[in-house]
VEXGU-269797 format. One record per residue (C-alpha): residue number from 1; residue in one letter; x, y, z. Coordinates in nm, 3 decimals. Example, Ala and Ser with C-alpha at 12.3 -4.5 7.8 and 13.67 -1.06 7.14 Angstrom:
residues 2
     n   res         X         Y         Z
     1     A     1.230    -0.450     0.780
     2     S     1.367    -0.106     0.714
END
This chain:
residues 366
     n   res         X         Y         Z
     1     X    -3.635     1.779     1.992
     2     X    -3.562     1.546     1.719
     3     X    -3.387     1.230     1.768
     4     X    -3.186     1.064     1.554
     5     X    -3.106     0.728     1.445
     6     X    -2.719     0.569     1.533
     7     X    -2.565     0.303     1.498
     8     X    -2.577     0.098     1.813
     9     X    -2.417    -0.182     1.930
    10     X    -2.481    -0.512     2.074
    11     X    -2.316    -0.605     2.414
    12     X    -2.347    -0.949     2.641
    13     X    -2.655    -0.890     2.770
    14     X    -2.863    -0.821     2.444
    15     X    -2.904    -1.045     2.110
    16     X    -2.777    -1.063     1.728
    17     X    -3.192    -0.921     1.694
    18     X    -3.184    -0.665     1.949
    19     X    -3.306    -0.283     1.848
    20     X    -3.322     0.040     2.067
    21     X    -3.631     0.117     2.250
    22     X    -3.616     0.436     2.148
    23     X    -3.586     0.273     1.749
    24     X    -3.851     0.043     1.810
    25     X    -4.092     0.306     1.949
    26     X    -4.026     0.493     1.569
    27     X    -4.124     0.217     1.438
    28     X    -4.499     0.149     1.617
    29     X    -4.551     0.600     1.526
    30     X    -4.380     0.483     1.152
    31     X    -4.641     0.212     1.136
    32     X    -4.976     0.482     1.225
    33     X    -4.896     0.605     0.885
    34     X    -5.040     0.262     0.756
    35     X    -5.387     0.111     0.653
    36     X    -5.346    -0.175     0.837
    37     X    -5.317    -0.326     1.204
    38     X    -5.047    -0.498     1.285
    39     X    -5.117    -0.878     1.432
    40     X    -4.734    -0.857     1.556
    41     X    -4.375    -0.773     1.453
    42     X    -4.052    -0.958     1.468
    43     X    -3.711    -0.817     1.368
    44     X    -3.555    -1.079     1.140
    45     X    -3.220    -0.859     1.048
    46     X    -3.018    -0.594     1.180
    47     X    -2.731    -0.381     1.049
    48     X    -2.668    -0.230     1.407
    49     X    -2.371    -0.078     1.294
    50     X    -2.485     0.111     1.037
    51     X    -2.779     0.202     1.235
    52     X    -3.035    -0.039     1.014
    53     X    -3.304    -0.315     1.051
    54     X    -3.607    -0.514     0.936
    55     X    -3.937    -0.644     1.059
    56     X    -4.175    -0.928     0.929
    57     X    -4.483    -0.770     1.022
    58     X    -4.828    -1.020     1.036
    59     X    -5.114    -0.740     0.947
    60     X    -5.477    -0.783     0.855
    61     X    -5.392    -0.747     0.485
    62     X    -5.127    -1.047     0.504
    63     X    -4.756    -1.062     0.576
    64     X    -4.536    -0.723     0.554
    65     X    -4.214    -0.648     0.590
    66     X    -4.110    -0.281     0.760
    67     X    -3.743    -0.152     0.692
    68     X    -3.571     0.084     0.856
    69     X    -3.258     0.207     0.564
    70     X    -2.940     0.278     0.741
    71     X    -2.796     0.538     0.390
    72     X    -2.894     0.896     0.409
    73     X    -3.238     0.981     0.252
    74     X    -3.132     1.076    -0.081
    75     X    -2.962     0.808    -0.118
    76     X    -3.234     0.557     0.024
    77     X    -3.498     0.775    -0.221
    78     X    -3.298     0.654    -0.487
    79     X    -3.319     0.333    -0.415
    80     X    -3.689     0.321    -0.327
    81     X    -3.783     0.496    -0.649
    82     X    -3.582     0.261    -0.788
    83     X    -3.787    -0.015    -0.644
    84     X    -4.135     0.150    -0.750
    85     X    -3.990     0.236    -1.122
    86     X    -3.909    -0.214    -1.132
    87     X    -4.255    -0.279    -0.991
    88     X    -4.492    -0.022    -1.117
    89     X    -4.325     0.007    -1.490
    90     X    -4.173    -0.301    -1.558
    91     X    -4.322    -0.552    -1.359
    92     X    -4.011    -0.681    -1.238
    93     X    -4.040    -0.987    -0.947
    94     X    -3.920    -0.787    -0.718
    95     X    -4.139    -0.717    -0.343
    96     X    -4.412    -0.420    -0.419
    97     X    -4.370    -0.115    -0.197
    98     X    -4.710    -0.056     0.044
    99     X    -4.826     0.306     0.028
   100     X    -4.888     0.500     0.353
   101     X    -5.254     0.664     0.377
   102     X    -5.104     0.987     0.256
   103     X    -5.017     0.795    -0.060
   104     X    -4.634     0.818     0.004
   105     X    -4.352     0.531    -0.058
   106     X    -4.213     0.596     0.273
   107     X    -4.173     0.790     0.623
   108     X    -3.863     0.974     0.776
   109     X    -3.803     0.923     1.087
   110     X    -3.487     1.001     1.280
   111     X    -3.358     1.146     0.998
   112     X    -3.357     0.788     0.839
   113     X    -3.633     0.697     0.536
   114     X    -3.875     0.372     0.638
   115     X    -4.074     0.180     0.405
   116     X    -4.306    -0.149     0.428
   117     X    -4.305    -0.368     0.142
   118     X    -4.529    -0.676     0.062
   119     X    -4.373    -1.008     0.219
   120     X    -4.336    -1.243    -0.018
   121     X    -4.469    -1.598     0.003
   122     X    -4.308    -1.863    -0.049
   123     X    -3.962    -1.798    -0.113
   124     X    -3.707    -2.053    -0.101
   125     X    -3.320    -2.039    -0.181
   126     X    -3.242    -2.194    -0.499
   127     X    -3.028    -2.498    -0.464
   128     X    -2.637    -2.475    -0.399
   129     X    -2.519    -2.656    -0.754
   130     X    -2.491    -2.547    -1.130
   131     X    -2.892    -2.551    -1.180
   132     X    -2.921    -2.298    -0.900
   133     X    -2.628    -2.071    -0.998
   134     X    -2.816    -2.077    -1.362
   135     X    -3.104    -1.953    -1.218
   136     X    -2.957    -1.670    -1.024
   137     X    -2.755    -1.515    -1.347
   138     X    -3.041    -1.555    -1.533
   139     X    -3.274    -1.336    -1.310
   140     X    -3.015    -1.058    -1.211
   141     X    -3.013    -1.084    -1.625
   142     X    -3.343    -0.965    -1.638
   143     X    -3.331    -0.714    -1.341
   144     X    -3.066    -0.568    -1.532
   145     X    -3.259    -0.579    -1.834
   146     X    -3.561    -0.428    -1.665
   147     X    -3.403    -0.134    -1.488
   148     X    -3.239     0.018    -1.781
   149     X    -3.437     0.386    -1.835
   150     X    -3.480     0.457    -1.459
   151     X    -3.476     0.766    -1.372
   152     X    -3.434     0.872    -1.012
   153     X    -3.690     1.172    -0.883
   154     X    -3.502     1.498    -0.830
   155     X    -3.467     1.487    -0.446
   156     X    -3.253     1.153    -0.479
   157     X    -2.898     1.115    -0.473
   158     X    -2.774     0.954    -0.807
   159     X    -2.567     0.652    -0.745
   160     X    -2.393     0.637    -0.997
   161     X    -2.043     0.348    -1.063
   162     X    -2.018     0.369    -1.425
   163     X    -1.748     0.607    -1.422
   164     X    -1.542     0.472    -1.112
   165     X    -1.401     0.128    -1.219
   166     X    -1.073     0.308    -1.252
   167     X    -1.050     0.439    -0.901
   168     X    -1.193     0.084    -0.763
   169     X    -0.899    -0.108    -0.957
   170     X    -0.631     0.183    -0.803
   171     X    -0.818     0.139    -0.463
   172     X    -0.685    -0.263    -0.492
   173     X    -0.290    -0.189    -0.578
   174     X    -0.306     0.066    -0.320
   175     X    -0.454    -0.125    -0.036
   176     X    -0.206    -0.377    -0.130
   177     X     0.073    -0.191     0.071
   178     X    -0.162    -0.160     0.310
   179     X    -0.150    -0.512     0.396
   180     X     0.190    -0.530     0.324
   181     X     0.299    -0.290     0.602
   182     X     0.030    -0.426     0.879
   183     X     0.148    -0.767     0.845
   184     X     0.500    -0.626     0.880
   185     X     0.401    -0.439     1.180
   186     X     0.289    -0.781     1.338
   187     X     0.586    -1.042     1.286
   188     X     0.484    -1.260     1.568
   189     X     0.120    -1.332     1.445
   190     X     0.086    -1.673     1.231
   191     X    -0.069    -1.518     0.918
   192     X     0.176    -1.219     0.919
   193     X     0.449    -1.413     0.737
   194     X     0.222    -1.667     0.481
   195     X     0.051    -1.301     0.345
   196     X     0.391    -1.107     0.314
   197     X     0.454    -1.403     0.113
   198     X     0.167    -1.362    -0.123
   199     X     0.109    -0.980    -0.134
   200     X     0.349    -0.926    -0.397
   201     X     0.172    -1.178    -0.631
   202     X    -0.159    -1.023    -0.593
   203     X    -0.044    -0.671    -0.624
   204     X     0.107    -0.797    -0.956
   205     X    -0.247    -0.936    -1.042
   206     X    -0.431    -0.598    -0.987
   207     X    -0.126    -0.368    -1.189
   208     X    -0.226    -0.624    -1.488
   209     X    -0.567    -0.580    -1.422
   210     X    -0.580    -0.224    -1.460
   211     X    -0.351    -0.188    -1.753
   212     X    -0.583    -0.441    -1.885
   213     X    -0.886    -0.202    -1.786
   214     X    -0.700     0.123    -1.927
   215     X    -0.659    -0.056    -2.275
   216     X    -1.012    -0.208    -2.302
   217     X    -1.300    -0.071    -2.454
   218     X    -1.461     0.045    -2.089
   219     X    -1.455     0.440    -2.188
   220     X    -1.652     0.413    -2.460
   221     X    -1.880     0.193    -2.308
   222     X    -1.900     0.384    -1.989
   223     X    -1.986     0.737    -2.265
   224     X    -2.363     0.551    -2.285
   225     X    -2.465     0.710    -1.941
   226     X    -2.688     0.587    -1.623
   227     X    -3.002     0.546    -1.779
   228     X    -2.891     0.304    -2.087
   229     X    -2.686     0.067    -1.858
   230     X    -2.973     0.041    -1.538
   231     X    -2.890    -0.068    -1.193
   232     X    -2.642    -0.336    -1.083
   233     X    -2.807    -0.487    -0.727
   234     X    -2.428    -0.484    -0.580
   235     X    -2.541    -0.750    -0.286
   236     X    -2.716    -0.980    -0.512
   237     X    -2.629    -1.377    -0.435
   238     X    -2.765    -1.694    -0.328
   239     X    -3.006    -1.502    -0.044
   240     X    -3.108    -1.211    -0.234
   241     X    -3.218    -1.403    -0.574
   242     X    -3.479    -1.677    -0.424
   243     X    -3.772    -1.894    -0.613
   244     X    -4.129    -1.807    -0.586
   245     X    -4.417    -1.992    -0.698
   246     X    -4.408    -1.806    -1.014
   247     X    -4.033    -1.772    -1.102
   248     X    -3.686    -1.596    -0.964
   249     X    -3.763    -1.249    -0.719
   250     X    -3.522    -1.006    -0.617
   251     X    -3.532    -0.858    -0.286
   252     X    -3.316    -0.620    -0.060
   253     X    -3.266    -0.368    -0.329
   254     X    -3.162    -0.147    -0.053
   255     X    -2.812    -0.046    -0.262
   256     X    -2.916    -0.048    -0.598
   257     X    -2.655     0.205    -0.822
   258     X    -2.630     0.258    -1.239
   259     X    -2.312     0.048    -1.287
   260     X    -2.183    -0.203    -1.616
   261     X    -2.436    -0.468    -1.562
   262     X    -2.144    -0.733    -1.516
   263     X    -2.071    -0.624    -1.198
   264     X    -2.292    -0.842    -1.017
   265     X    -2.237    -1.123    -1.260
   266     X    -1.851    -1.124    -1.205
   267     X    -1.941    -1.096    -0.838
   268     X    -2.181    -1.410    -0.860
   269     X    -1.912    -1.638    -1.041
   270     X    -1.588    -1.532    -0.851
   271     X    -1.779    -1.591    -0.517
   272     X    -1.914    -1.940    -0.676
   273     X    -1.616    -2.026    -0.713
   274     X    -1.451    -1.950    -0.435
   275     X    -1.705    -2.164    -0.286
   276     X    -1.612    -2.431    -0.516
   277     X    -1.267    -2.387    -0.377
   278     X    -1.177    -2.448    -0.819
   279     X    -1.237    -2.214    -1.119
   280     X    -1.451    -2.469    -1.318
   281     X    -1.492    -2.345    -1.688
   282     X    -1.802    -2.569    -1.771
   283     X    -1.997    -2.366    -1.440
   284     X    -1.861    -2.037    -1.553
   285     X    -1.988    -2.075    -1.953
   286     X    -2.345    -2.232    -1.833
   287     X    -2.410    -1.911    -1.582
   288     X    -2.290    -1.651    -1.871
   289     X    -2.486    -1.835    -2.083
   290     X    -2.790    -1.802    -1.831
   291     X    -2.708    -1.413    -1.792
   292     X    -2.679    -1.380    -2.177
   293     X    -3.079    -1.529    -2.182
   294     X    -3.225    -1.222    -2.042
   295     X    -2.918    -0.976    -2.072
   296     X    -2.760    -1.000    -2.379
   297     X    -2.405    -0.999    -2.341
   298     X    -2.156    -0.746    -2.618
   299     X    -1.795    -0.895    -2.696
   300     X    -1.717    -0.577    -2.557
   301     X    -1.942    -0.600    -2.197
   302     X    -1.791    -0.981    -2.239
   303     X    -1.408    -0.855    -2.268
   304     X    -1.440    -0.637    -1.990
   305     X    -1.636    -0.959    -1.756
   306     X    -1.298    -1.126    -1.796
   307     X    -1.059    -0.842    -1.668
   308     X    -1.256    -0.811    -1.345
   309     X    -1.278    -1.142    -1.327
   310     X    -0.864    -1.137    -1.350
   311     X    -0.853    -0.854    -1.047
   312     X    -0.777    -1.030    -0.714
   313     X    -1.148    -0.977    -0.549
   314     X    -1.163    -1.262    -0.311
   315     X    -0.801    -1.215    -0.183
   316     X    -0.869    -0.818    -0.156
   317     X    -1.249    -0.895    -0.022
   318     X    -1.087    -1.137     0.286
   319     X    -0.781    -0.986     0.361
   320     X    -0.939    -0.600     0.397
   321     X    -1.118    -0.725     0.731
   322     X    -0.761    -0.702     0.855
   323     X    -0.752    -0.332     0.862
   324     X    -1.005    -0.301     1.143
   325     X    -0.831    -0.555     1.414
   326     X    -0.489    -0.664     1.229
   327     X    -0.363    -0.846     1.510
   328     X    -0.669    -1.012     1.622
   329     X    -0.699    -1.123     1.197
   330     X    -0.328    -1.233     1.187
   331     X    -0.372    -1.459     1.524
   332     X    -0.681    -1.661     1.422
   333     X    -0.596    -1.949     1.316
   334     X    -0.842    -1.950     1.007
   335     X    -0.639    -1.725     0.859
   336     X    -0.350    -1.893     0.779
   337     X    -0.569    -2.139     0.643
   338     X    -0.842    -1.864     0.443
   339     X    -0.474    -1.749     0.289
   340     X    -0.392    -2.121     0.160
   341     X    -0.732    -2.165     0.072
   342     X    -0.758    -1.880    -0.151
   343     X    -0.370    -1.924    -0.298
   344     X    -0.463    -2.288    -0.395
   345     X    -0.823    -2.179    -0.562
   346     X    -0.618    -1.908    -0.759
   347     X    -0.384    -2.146    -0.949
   348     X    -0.675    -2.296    -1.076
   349     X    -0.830    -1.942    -1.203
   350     X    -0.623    -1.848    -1.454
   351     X    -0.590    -2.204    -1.695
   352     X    -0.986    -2.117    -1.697
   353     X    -0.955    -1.760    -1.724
   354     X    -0.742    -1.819    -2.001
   355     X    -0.978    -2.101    -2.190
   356     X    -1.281    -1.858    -2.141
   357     X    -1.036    -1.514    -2.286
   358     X    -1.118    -1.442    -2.638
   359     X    -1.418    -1.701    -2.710
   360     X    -1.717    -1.485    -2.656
   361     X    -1.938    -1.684    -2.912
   362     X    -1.879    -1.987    -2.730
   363     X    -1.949    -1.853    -2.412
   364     X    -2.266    -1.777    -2.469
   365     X    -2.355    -2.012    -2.683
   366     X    -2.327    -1.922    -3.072
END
């Protein structure tokens, strides 16, 4: 009888690294399927709630890493094909996938897909200032640039975001209420009354957003299809761009999807500067100019940047974790605080929003 793969969870007695024996026994019959012996195996991540995990594997034929992908196959053959198409076509820096004996990218197993890729060697984080942020836009530029014209193999699932920035932008006003009436539901908690206090502002944000999304020249963009925009890495930051010896790799391509290519750009400055804790226009020109290097950046692509940049991600990215424990959110202290925090780093978005709106030349560089 087959068994398949859950997500478990981690209790007391176990560890942030701990995996099912009856996982880890998949993965020594996974591993037979491979010309190599295995020195030994550590897991170095988990996603133990999606039912995912990954192994640094020292082998005979160097360092390996073995990944067990949490998404359903088709989707996770999408992404792996994806990952052969970057290496094998374009010679992208991103890690090479090892083939089993039987020549395959990959083994199911508990109806989950499991893949070893090369280990990469060195790889360092790039440094936490402007330099660094430079050279992460400038090599999720070029992944962009070198996954336009994949094309999945027939089994995969297409994933596929082009055509559902409308329904992400609705998803935000509605999800707005949503917070509105759980905080309402929880007067006694310390955060319930500073967020009903704020809601209203960034629902307003998010309507303007999307009328500003309606109007813009997204349709028409969005008409050019999968295959002429490429994949958007939708994790990609400072951990998943690093340095090599011989320039910027890209790894955990796990949830590659066709999307705009500004996506992950937008994501990569509003998370900047959230860490910043200030919208800082010099920062924000220098890494579009870096993207615009290796992706070349339309007035129209750079129009439609700045209206995701004006939707309220990091408010709607912190406050959503309230919907799984709302009182337990609303009575940590941090809270109140992460609310402040992010009220007093938006009053300093839109002066630079509106310095950046409208000068595409200078933004990257003309």
């Amino acid at each position: 009888m087959t068994q398949y793969i859950e997500p478990w969870e981690t209790h007391e007695f176990t560890h942030e690294f701990y995996v099912p024996e009856y996982i880890e026994q998949m993965a020594q019959n996974v591993l037979l399927h491979y010309d190599f012996s295995v020195n030994s195996m550590e897991v170095v991540t988990t996603k133990s709630d999606k039912g995912g995990a990954i192994w640094k594997l020292n082998t005979d034929h160097g360092p390996k890493s073995l990944k067990l992908l949490h998404r359903r196959p088709g989707r996770s053959l999408f992404s792996l094909a994806a990952q052969e198409y970057l290496v094998s076509v374009k010679h992208a820096r991103v890690p090479p996938i090892v083939k089993t004996k039987e020549g395959e990218n990959f083994i199911e197993a508990g109806d989950k897909l499991w893949f070893v890729a090369e280990w990469i060697e060195p790889l360092e984080p790039v440094s936490k200032d402007l330099e660094g942020a430079k050279h992460l836009c400038r090599a999720v530029g070029e992944f962009h640039h070198l996954s336009k014209g994949y094309s999945p193999p027939p089994k995969a699932e297409i994933a596929t975001r082009i055509h559902k920035w409308p329904k992400t932008y609705k998803k935000v006003i509605e999800k707005m209420n949503w917070f509105r009436n759980i905080a309402a539901a929880f007067p006694h908690c310390p955060a319930s009354a500073p967020l009903l206090a704020v809601i209203d502002k960034f629902e307003t944000q998010a309507k303007t957003s999307h009328e500003m999304l309606v109007q813009s020249s997204y349709w028409e963009l969005a008409k050019n299809g999968n295959e002429y925009w490429g994949l958007v890495h939708q994790d990609y930051g400072w951990s998943n761009g690093q340095m090599g010896k011989n320039g910027m790799w890209i790894i955990d391509l796990d949830g590659v999807a066709y999307d705009l290519p500004i996506r992950d750009l937008r994501k990569l400055i509003s998370g900047t500067m959230a860490d910043l804790g200030n919208w800082d226009v010099h920062w924000i020109t220098e890494m579009i100019k870096a993207y615009h290097e290796a992706n070349p950046l339309t007035e129209e692509l750079y129009d439609l940047l700045m209206i995701d940049l004006s939707l309220p991600n990091e408010f709607y990215k912190n406050i959503k974790e309230m919907v799984y424990q709302p009182e337990v959110f609303l009575k940590e202290p941090s809270t109140v605080q992460l609310i402040q925090s992010i009220m007093d780093t938006d009053k300093t978005k839109w002066p630079a929003l509106e310095a950046l709106k409208n000068d595409w030349k200078g933004a990257i560089g003309i």
